[in-house]
Every structure is written in structure tokens, then in C-alpha cells.
C-alpha positions as CSV (number, residue, x, y, z in Angstrom):
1,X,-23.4,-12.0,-25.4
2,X,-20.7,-11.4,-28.1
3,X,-17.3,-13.6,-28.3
4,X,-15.3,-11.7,-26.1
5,X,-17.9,-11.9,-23.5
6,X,-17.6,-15.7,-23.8
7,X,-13.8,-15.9,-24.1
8,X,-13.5,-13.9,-20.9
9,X,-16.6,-16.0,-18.9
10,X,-14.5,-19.0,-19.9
11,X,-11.6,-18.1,-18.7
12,X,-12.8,-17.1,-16.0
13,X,-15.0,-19.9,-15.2
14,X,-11.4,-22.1,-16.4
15,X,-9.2,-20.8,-13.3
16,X,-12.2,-20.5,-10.9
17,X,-12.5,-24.2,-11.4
18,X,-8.9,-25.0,-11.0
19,X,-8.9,-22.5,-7.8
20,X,-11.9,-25.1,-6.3
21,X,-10.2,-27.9,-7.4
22,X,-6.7,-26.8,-5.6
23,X,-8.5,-26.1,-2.4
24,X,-10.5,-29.4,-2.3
25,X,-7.3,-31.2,-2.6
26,X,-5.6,-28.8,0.3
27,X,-8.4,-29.1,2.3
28,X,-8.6,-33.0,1.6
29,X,-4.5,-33.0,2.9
30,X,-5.7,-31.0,5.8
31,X,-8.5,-32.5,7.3
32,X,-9.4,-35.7,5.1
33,X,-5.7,-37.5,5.1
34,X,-7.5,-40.9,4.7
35,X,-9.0,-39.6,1.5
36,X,-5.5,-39.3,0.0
37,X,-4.7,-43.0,-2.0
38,X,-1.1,-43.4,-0.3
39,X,-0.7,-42.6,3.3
40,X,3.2,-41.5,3.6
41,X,4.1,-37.7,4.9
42,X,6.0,-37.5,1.4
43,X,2.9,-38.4,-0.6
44,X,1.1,-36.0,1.5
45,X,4.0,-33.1,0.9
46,X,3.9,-33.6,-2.9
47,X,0.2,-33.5,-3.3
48,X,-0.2,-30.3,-1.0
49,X,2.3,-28.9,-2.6
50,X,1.1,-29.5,-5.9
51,X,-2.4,-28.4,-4.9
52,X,-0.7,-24.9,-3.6
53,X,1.4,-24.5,-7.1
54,X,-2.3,-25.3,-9.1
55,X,-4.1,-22.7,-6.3
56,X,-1.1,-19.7,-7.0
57,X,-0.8,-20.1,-10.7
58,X,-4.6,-19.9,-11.3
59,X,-5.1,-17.2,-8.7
60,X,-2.9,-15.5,-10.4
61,X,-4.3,-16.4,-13.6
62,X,-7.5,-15.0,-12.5
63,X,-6.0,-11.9,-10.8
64,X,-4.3,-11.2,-14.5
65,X,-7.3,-11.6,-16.1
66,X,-9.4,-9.0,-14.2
67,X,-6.8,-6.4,-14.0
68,X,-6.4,-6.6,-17.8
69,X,-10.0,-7.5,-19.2
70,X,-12.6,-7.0,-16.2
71,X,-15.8,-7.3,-18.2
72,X,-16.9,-4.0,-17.2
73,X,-13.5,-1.8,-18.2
74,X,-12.7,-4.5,-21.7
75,X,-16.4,-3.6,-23.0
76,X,-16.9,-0.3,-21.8
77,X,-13.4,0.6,-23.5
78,X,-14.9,-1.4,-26.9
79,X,-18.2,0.9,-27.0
80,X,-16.0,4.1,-26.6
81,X,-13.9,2.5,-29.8
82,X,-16.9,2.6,-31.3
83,X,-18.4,5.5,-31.1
């Protein structure tokens, strides 16, 4: 695996992990309102809508990254450079 295989896998691997991370925290809201420290319908607003800011902005993220450099497109179009 060369560098820009691993610059892409953690990238990718970064906004996957902040897409889980935004949906536990949704889902927690949802169905788990207990596990949320303070129990007031703003608390409850804020961190939902935090978790849906952190959910949009690394789908995105993600969305950006594969349209731009997929693995297969970014390194086929580096062995056509090359040859």
C-alpha cells in the first residue's frame, strides 16, 4: 500500500467514524433519552442538533472524498500517469 492509499483509508476511516459517532448520539436522543447527562428538551435539542451538524458535515465529507479520489478512479488515473 503506497501513501496515498493510506491518506485516502484514513480519511475515510476519519469521517466513517464521525458518521457512527453522530448516529449513536441521534439514536441515544431518540430512543435512550436517559442516557443523555441533563434531561431538559433544550439539552436534548442542542445535542441532536449537534449530532445532525457532525452526521451532514462528515457525510458530506465522505461523499467529497469519493467523488474526487475513490480508490479505484485516484490510482487507476496514477498508473495511466505512468505509463
Amino acid at each position: 500500500m503506497n501513501h496515498q492509499e493510506r491518506l485516502y483509508n484514513a480519511l475515510k476511516s476519519e469521517c466513517e467514524a464521525k458518521i457512527n459517532e453522530a448516529l449513536l448520539s441521534l439514536d441515544m436522543c431518540f430512543f435512550k433519552a436517559s442516557a443523555i447527562g441533563e434531561h431538559t428538551s433544550e439539552h436534548f435539542l442542542k445535542e441532536a442538533s449537534k449530532s445532525l451538524d457532525k452526521l451532514t458535515e462528515s457525510r458530506d465529507k465522505l461523499d467529497t472524498l469519493k467523488q474526487y479520489y475513490d480508490e479505484s478512479s485516484m490510482f487507476n488515473k496514477q498508473q495511466e500517469l505512468n505509463n
